[in-house]
N, C-alpha and C positions, 0 to 999 in steps of 0.2 A: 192848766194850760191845755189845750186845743189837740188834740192828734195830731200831727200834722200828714201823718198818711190818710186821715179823712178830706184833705185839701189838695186832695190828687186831682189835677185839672182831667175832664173831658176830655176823649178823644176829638170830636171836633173842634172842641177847643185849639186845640194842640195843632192840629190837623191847619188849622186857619189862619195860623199863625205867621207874619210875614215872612220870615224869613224860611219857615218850614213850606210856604206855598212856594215860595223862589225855586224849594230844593224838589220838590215836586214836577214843577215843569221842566227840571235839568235834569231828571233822574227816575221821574214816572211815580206813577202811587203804591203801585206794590212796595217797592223796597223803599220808599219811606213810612210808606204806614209800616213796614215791619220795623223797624228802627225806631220808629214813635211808641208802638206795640211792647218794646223790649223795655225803654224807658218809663215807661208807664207801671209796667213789673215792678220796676226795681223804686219807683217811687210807694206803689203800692205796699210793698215790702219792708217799708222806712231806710233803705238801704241809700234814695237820694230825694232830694229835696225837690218840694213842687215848683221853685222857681229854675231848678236846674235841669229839668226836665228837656225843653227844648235845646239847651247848649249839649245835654246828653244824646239825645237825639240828631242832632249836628254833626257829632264829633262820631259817631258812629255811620257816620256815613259814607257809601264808596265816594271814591273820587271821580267815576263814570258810571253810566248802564251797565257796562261788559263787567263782568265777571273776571275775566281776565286781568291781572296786576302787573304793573312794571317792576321786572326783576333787576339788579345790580350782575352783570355774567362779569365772574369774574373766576370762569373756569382755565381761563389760558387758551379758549377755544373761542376763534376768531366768529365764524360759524356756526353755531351750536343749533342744531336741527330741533331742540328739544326745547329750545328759546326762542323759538320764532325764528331760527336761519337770522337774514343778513337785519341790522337797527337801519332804518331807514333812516334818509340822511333830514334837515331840514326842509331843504328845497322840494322835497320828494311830500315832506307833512303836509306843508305847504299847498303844494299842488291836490292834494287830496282835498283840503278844506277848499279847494275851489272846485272840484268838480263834483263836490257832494250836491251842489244844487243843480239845477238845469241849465247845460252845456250846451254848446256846438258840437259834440262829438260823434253823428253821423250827419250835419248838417251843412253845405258849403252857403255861408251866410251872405256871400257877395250874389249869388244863384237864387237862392232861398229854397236849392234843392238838396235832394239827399247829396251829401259827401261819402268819400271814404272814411270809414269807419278807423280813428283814433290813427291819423294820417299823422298826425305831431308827431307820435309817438315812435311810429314806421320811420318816419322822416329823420327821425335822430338816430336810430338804428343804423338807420343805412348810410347816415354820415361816420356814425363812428367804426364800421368798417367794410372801407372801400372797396375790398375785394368779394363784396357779398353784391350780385346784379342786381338781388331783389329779397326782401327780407317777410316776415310775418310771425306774431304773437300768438300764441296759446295759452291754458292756466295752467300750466305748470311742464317742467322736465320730460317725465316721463309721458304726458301726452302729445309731446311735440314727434317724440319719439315713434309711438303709437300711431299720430297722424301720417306719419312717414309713411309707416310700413303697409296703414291701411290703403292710403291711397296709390302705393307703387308696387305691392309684392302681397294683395291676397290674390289665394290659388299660385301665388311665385313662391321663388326660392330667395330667400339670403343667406350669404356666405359671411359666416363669423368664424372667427378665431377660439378653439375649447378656451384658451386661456383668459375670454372675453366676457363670457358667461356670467356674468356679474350678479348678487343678489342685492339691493338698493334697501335703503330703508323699510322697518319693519316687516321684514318677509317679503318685500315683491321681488321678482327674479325677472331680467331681462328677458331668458328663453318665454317665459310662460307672457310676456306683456304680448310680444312679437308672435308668439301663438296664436292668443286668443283676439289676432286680428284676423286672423288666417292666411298668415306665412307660413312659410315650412323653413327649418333653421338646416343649411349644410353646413353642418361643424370642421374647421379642419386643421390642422397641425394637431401636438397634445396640451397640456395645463401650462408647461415651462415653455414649449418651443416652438415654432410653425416660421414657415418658411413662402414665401413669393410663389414660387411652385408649387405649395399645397393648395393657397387659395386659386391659381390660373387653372389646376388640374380639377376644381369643383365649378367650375364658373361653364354655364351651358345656357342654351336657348331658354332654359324657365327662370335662371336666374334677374332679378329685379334687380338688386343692387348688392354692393361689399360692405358689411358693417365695420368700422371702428367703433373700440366702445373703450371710455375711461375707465381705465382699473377701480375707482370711487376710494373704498376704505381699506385696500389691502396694496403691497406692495410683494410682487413678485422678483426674488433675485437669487444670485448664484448662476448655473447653468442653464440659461435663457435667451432666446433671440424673439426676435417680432416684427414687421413687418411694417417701414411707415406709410405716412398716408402718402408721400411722390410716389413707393414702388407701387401701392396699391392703383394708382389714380393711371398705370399705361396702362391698365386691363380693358377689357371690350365693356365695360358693365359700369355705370356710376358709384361711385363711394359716397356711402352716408356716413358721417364723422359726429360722433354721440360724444361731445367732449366734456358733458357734465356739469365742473363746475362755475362755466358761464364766465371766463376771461375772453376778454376782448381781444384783447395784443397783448403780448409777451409781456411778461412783469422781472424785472432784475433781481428779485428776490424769491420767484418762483420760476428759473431758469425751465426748468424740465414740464411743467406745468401745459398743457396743448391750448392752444390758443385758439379765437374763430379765425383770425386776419390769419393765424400762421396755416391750419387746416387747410381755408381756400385757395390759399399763395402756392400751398403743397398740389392743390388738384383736385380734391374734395368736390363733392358734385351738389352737396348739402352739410349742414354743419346742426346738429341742434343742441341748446343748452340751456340750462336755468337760470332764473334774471335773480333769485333769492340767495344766491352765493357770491361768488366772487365780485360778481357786478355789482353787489353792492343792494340791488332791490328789490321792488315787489316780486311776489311770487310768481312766477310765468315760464313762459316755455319760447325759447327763441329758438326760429327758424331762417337760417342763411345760406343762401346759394344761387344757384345759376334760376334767371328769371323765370323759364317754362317750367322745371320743377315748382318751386315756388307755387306758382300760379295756380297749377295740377293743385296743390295740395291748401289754401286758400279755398278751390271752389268744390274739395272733396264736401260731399254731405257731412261728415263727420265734424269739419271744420266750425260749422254752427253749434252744436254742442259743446266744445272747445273752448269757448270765445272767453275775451277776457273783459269786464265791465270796465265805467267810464274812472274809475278810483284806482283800475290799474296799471289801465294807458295811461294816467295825468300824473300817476308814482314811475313809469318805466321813464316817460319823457323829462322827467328832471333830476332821475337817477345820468341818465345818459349824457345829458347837455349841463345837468348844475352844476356846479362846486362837488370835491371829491366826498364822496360816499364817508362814513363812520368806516367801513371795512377797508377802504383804501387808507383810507388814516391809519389807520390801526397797523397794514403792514408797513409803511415806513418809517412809522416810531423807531426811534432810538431808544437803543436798550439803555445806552448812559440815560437819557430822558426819564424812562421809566423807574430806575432805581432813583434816581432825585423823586420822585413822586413816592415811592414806596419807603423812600427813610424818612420825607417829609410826613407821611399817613401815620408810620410807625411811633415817631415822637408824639403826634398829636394822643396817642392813645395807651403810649408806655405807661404811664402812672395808674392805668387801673387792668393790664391783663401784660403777660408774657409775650414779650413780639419779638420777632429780629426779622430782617429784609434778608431775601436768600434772590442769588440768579436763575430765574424758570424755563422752562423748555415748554414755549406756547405753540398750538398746530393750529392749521387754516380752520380744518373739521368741514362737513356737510359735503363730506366725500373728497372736498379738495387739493390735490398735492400732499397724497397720501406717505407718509413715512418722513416729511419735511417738518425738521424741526426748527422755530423760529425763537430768538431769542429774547427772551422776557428778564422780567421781574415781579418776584412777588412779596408779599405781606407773612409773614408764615405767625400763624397761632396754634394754639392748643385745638388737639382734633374736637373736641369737645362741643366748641362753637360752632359747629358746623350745623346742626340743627336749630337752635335758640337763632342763629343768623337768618336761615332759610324763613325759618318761620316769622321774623319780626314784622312790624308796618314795611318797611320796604327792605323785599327779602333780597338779601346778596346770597349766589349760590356762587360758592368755590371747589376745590378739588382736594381730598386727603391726601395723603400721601406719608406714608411712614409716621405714622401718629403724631402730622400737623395737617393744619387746613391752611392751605396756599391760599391767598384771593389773589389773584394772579391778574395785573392790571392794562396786560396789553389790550383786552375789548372792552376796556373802562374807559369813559370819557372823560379828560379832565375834569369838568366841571361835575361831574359825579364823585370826584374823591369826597368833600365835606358829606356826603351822602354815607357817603363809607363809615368815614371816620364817625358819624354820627350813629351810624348802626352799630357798628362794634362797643360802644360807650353804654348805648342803650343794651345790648344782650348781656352783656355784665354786671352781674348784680351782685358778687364780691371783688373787693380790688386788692388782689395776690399781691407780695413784695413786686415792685417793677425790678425784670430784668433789661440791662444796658444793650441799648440801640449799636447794634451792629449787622454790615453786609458782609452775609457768607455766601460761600457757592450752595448751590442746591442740594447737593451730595452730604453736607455737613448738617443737616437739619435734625 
């Protein structure tokens, strides 16, 4: 009988092959030739067969160009900075897969002149809050912030609060942003306390404007006062209001949380914040307030630098006007809700690992409504799974805690449970005695 590793087909054979040329112009030739490459190995190897060659090469293959994978969060972290911040919603996909090709988006097609630049997108902004005269987009939080100050306060002074001083993700620090635009920061009260009268006593001819700034990921309390944005808004001098995590209007479930509509209602002279948090979408940097600021900072030079492409206006405009966002779901979930979903997952996969459903304490995350705990439910397993998880085809990252792994399913989407429950079935490759499905408090795990 014949080797059969001598009947190892030709790479262009392989290569030529319809369905592998399909996978080619969906995914480029590099990373199929390397996947045809690997299969070829392992044919040569007698490890697989020549007719299996191309289903091996198939089945090896990403599901996009990016590199990038969809993960299952199921850290109890609504926001998770580390996941890509806020899951865009449908409407928002959507809108991308249309302005991936060539748009109207600096074009007025009734004119057939230049437009304003991603005017949809402005347009829904400025309907969603009414108390902003005139609104503007940047890529991201902290350059909204940046454009602020470059364009109102280099060579000026602003006056922040010591207790404001915030350091943001991965090492950047407010004071040094606002620096190296060339502000000069007058700090005033201490860490815990500052008073109306410390900022009026700093406030002079060089001052630009009053910063608020959101506390992000810490929460200050005990013996502390602070100063809101009405008292700050009689001073001689405008208030820039940095509220971070990108709420529109007040949420019932994030009472204390700063809002844009509440900020400008207070007095605020500017408001900026991130569209990747709270709001629900793409990454961006909102800017809201009274129209001549605005405009000021719109046609600063820096502004061009700043700008945000046509995939993030056509994601901000159906973040804004769609259906609610994945993160607005997520906060009005019902915890009873969530525990029926998490005893339903836990039966589905009692018979081959150790589960019980426990009550979780889920947070916004990505800086927002810091110290707020939201009430969950999760999945609780052996800490064990927590790496075989991550690492599967489609990775679920959860949270340990006390030698289990929570998958904690407040930022899980329904239709992602069979997902779950599929993962868990798959990372287990013994099946321990099942123990009996029961919901405990979180404390009992």
């Amino acid at each position: 009988m014949a080797d059969s590793r001598r009947l190892t087909p030709r790479t262009d054979q392989v290569l030529a092959e319809p369905r592998i040329r399909a996978a080619t112009g969906r995914l480029g030739e590099r990373i199929v030739k390397a996947a045809v490459r690997d299969a070829l190995e392992l044919c040569r190897a007698g490890d697989l067969r020549p007719d299996d060659v191309v289903p091996a090469a198939l089945a090896a293959l990403p599901s996009s160009a990016s590199s990038l994978r969809p993960v299952i969060n199921a850290t109890g972290i609504v926001v998770h900075t580390n996941l890509g911040r806020a899951p865009l919603s449908a409407a928002a996909v959507d809108a991308i897969a249309v302005a991936a090709g060539a748009t109207d988006v600096e074009l007025d097609l009734d004119t057939g002149r230049r437009g304003r630049r991603g005017r949809g997108a402005l347009a829904a902004l400025a309907a969603a809050v009414p108390a902003a005269e005139d609104v503007h987009v940047v890529n991201n939080g902290a350059a909204a912030l940046a454009l602020a100050a470059s364009a109102l306060a280099t060579g000026r002074n602003i006056v922040v609060s010591r207790g404001e001083l915030v350091e943001i993700g991965d090492g950047f620090r407010i004071p040094e942003l606002l620096e190296s635009v060339g502000a000069t920061l007058r700090e005033v009260g201490t860490t815990n306390r500052v008073s109306r009268d410390d900022y009026a006593s700093a406030v002079d001819e060089q001052t630009a404007f009053v910063l608020k700034v959101h506390p992000s990921n810490f929460v200050v309390s005990g013996f502390t006062s602070s100063v809101g944005v009405d008292q700050l808004a009689s001073l001689e001098v405008p208030v820039v209001c940095d509220i971070g995590s990108g709420l529109l209007a007040r949420h019932p479930r994030l009472p204390d949380e700063p809002s844009a509509e509440a900020s400008l209602a207070a007095g605020a002279a500017l408001v900026t914040a991130s569209g990747d948090k709270l709001l629900g979408g793409p990454q961006c940097g909102l800017l809201l307030g009274r129209a001549a600021l605005v405009h000021r900072l719109r046609r600063h030079p820096l502004a061009r630098a700043l700008r945000v492409d046509k995939l993030t206006l056509a994601a901000l405009e159906a973040t804004v006007s769609g259906p609610p966002t994945p993160v607005a779901e997520a906060l009005v979930t019902r915890p009873e809700e969530l525990m029926r979903r998490a005893v339903a997952i836990g039966a589905a996969v009692q018979d081959v690992v150790d589960v019980c459903c426990v009550v979780s304490a889920a947070a916004v995350g990505g800086g927002g409504a810091p110290g707020v705990e939201l009430e969950s439910a999760a999945v609780s397993l052996d800490a064990e799974l927590a790496a075989p998880l991550r690492l599967g085809p489609t990775p679920v990252v959860g949270r340990v805690e006390r030698g289990r792994l929570l998958l904690d399913l407040i930022a899980v989407a329904p239709e992602a449970d069979a997902d779950l429950v599929a993962a868990v079935r798959r990372c287990v490759t013994a099946a321990p005695s099942p123990a009996p499905l029961a919901a405990t408090p979180a404390q009992e795990q």
